[in-house]
MDTraj code that builds the backbone (N, CA, C; nanometers):
import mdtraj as md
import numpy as np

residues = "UNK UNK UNK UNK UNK UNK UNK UNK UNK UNK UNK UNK UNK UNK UNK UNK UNK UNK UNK UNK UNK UNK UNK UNK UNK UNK UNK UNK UNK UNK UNK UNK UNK UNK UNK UNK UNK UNK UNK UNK UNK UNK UNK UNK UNK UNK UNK UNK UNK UNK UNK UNK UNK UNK UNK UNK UNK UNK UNK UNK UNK UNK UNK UNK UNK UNK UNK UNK UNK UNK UNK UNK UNK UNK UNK UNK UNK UNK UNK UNK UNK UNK UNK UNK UNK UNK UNK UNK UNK UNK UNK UNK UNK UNK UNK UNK UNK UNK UNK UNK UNK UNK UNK UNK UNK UNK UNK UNK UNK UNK UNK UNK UNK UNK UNK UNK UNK UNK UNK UNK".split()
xyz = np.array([
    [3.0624, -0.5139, -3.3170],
    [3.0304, -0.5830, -3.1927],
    [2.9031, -0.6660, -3.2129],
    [2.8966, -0.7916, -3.1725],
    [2.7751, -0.8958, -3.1455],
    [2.6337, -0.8446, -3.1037],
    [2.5398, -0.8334, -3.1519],
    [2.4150, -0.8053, -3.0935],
    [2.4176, -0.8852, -3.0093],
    [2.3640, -0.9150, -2.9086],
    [2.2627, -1.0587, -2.8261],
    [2.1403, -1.0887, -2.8628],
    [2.0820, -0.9873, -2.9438],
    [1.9147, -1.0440, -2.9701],
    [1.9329, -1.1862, -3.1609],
    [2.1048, -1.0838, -3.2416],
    [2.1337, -1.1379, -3.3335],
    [2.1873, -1.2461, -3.2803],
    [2.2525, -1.3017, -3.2199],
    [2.3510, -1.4182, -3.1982],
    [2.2516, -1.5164, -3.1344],
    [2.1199, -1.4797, -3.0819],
    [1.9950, -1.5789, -3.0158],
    [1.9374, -1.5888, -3.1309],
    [1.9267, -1.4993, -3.2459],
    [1.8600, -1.5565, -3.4009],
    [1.8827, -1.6306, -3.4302],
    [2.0160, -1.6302, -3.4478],
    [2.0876, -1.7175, -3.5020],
    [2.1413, -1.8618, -3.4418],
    [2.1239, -1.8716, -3.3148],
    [2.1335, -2.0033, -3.2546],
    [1.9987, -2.0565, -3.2963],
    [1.8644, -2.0119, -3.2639],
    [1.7884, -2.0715, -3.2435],
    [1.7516, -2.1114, -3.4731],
    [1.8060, -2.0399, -3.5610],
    [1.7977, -2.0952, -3.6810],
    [1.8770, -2.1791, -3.7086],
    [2.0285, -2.2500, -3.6366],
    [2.1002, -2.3361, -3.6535],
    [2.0397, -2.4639, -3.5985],
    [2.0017, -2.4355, -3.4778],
    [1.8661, -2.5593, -3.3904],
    [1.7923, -2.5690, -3.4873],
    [1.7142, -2.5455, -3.5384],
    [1.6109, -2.5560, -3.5814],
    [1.6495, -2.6242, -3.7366],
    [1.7500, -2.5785, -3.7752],
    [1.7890, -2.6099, -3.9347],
    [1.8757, -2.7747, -3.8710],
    [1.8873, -2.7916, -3.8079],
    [1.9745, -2.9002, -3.7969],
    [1.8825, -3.0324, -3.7528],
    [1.7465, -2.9506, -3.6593],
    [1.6297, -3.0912, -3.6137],
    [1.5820, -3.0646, -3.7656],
    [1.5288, -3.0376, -3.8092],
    [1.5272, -3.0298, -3.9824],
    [1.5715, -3.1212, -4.0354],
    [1.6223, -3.1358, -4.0587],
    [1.7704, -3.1700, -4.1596],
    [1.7853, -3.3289, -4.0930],
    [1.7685, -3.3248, -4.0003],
    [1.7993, -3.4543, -3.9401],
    [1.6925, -3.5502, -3.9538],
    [1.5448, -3.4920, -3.9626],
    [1.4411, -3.5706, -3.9706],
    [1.3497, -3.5636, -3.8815],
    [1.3868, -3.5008, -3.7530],
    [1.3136, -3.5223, -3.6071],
    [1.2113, -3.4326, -3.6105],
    [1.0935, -3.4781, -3.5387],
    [1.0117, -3.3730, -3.4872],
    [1.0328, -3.3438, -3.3625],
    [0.9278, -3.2683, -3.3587],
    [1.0178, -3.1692, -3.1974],
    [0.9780, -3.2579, -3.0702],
    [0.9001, -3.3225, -3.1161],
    [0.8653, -3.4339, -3.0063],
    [0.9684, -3.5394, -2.9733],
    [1.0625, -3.5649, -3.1171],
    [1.1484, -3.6896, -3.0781],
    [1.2812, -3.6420, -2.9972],
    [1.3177, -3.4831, -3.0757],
    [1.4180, -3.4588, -3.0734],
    [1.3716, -3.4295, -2.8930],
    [1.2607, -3.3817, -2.8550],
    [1.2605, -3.3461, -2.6805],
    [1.3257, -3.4740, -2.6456],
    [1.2270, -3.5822, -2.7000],
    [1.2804, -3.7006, -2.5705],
    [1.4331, -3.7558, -2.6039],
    [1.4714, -3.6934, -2.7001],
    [1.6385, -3.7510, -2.6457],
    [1.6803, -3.6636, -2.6143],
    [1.6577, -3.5184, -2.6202],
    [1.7051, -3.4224, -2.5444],
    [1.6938, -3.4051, -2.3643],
    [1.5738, -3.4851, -2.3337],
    [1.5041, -3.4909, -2.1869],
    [1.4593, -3.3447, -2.1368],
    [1.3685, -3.3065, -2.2472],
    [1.2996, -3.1992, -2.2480],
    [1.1686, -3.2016, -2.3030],
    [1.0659, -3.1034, -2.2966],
    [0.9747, -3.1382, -2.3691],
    [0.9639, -3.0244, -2.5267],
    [0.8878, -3.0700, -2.5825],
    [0.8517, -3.0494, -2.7297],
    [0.8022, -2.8888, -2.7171],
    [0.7324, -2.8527, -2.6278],
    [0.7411, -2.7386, -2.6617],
    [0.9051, -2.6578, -2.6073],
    [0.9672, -2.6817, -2.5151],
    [1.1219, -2.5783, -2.4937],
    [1.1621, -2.6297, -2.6222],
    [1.1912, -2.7120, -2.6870],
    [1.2091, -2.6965, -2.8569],
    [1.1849, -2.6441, -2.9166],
    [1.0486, -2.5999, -2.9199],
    [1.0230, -2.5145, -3.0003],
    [1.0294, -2.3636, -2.9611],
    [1.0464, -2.3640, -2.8270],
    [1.0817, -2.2012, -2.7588],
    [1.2659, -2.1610, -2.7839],
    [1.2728, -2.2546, -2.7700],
    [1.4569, -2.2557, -2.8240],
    [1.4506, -2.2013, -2.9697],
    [1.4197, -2.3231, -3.0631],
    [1.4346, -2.2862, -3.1932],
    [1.3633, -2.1770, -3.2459],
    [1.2486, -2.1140, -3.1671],
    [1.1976, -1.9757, -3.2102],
    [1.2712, -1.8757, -3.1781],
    [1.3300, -1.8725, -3.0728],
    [1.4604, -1.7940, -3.0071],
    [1.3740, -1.7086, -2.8825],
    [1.2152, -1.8031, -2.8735],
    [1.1806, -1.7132, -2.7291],
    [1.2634, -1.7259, -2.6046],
    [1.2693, -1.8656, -2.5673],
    [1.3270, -1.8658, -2.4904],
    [1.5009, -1.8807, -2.5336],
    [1.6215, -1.8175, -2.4243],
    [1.7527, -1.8518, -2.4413],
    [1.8305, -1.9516, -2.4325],
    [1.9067, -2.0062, -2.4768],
    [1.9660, -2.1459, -2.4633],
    [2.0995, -2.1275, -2.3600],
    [2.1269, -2.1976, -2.2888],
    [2.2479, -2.2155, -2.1890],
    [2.3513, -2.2778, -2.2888],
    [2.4474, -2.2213, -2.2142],
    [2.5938, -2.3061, -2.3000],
    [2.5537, -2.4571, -2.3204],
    [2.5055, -2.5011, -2.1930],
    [2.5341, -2.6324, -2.1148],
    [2.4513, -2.6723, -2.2618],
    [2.3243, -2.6482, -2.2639],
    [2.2614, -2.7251, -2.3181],
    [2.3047, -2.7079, -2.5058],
    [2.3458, -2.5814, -2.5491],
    [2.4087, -2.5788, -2.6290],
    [2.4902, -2.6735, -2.6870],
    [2.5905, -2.7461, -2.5875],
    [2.6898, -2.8085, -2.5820],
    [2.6371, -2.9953, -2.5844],
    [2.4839, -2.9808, -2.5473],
    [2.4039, -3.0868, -2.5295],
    [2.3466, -3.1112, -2.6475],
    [2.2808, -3.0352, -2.7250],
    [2.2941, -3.0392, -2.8671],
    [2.3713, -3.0259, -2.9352],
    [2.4843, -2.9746, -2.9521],
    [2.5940, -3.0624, -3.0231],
    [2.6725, -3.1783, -3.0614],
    [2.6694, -3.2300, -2.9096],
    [2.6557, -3.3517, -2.9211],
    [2.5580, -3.4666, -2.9502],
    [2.4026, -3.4396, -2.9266],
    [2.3103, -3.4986, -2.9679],
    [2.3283, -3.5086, -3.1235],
    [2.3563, -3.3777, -3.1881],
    [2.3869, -3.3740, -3.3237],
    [2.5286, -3.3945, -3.4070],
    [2.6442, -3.4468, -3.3241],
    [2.7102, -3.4867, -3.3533],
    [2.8349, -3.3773, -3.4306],
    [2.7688, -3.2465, -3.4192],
    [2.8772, -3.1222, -3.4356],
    [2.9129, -3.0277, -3.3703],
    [3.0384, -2.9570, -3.4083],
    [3.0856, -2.8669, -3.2826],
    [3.0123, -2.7189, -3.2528],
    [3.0255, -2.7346, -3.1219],
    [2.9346, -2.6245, -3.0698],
    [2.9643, -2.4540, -3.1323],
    [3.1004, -2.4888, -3.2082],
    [3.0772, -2.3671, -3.2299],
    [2.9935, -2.3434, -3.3738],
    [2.9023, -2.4019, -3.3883],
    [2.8303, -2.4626, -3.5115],
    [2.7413, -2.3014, -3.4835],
    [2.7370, -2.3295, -3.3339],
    [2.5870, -2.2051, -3.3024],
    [2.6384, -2.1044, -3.2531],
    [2.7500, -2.0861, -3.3129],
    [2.8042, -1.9035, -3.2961],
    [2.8494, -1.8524, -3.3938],
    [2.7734, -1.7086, -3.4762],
    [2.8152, -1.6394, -3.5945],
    [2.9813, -1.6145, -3.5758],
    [3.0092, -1.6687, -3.7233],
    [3.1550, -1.6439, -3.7554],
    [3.2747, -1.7735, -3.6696],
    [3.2128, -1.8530, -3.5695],
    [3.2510, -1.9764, -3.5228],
    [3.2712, -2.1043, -3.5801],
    [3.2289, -2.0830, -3.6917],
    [3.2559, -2.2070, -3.8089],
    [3.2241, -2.1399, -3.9056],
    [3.3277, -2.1091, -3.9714],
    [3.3617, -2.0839, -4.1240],
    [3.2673, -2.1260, -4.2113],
    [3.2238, -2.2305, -4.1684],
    [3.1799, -2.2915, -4.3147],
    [3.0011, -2.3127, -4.2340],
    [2.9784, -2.2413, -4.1718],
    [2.8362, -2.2354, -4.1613],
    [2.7629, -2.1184, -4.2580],
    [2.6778, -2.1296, -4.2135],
    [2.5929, -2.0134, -4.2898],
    [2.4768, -1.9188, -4.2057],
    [2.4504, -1.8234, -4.2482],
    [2.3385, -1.7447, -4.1985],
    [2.1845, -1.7433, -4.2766],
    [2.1905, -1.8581, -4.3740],
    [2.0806, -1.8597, -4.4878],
    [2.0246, -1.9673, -4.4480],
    [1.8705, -1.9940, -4.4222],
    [1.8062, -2.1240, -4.3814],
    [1.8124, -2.2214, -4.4614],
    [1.8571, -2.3551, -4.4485],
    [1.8489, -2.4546, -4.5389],
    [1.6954, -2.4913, -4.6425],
    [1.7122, -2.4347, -4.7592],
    [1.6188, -2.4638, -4.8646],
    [1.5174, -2.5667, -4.8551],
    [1.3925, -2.6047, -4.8350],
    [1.2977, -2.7029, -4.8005],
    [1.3392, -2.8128, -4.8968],
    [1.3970, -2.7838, -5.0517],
    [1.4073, -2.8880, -5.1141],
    [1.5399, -2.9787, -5.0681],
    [1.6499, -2.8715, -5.0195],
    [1.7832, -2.9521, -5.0168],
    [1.7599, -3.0127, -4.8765],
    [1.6335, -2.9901, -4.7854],
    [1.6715, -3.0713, -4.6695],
    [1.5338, -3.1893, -4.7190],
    [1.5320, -3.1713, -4.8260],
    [1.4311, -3.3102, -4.8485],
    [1.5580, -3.4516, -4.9356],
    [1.6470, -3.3812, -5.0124],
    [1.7502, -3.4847, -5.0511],
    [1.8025, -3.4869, -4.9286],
    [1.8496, -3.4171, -4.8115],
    [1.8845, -3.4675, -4.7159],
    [1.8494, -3.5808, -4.6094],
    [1.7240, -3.5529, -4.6707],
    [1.6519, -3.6632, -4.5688],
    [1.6532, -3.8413, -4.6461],
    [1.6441, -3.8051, -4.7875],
    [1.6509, -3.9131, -4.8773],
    [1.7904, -3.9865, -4.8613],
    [1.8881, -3.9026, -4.8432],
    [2.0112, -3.9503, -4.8930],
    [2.0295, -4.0359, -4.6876],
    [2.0112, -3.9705, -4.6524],
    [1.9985, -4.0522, -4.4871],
    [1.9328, -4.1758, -4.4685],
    [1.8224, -4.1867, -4.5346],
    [1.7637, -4.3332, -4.5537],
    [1.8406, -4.4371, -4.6583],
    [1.9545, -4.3937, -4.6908],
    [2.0300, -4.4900, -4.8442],
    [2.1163, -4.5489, -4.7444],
    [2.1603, -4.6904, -4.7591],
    [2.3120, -4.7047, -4.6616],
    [2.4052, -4.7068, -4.7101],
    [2.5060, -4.6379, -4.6661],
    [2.6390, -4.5751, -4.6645],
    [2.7375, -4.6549, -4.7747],
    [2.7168, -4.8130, -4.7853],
    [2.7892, -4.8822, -4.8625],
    [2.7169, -4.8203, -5.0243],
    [2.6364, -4.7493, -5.0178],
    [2.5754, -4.6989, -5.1676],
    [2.6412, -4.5541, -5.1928],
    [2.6965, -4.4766, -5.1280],
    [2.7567, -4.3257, -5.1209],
    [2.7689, -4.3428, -5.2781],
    [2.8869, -4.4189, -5.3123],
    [2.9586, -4.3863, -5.4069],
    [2.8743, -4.4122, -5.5510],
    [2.7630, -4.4880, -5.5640],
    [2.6585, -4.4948, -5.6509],
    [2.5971, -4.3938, -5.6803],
    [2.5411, -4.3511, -5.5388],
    [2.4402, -4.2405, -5.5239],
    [2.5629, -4.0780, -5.6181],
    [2.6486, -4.0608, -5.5353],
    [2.7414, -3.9734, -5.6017],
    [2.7277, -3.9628, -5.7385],
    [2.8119, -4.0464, -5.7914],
    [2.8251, -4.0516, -5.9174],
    [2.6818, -4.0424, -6.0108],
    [2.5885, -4.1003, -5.9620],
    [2.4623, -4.0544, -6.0491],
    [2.4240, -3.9509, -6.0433],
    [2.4382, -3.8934, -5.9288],
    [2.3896, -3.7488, -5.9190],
    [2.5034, -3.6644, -5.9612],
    [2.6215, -3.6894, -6.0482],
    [2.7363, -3.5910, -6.1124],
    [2.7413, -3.6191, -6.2491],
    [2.6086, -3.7371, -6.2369],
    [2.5859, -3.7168, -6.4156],
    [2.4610, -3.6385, -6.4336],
    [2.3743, -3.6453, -6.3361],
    [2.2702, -3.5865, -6.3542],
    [2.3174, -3.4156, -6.3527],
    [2.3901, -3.3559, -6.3291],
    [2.4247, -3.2271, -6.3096],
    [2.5044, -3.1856, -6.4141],
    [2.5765, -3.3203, -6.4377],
    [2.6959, -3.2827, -6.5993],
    [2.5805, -3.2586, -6.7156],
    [2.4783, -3.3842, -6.7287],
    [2.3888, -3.3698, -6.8267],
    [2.2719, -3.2202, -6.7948],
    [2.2254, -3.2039, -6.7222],
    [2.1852, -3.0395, -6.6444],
    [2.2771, -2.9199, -6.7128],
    [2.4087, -2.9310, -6.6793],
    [2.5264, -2.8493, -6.7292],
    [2.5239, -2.8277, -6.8813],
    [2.5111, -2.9294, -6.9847],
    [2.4960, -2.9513, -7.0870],
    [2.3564, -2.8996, -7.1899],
    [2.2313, -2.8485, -7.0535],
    [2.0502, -2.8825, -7.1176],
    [2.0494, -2.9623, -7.1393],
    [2.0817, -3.0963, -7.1248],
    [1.9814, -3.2127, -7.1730],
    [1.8799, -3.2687, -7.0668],
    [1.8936, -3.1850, -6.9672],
    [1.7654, -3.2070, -6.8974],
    [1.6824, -3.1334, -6.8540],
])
top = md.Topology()
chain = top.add_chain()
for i, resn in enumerate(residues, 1):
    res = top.add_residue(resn, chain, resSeq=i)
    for name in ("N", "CA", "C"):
        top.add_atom(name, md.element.get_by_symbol(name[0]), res)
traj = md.Trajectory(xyz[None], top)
């Protein structure tokens, strides 16, 4: 059975890993949220609780499904905080434009083949 104190952990580390990841500080992400910077940060600490509604308000702000912020609700989430380094290529690869994907890819699957190999 679901804790409630676990399933508010864990929302408020998916919030938090996702304004991350995205680039925002808690200041930007308030004002498109139409909240202020600190309930951001009371959310993503998990002091305060999040409403569906607004749940459902960040999902869409972030462009994924709400069941993003419920353990075992997306398969392919995780319970492990995103690594400081992998949300720093995240942030890099967000500033590249999109007509470069397939550049960016491929260099970085040689850089890992040659990695694979020690030669780097």
């Amino acid at each position: 059975m679901l804790n409630e104190a676990d399933v508010n952990e864990y929302i408020a580390r998916q919030l938090r890993a996702l304004r991350t990841t995205s680039g925002l500080s808690q200041t930007r992400l308030g004002r498109k949220m139409n909240m202020s910077p600190q309930q951001v940060q009371k959310y993503e600490w998990g002091i305060n609780r999040v409403s569906i509604v607004r749940l459902m308000q960040y999902a869409e702000a972030f462009d994924v499904p709400v069941t993003l912020f419920f353990p075992n609700g997306d398969k392919h989430s995780s319970y492990e905080p995103v690594p400081p380094l992998t949300i720093r290529f995240i942030r890099l690869i967000n500033k590249i434009d999109p007509k470069h994907y397939d550049q960016v890819y491929a260099a970085l699957k040689a850089i890992a083949r040659l990695s694979d190999r020690g030669g780097i």
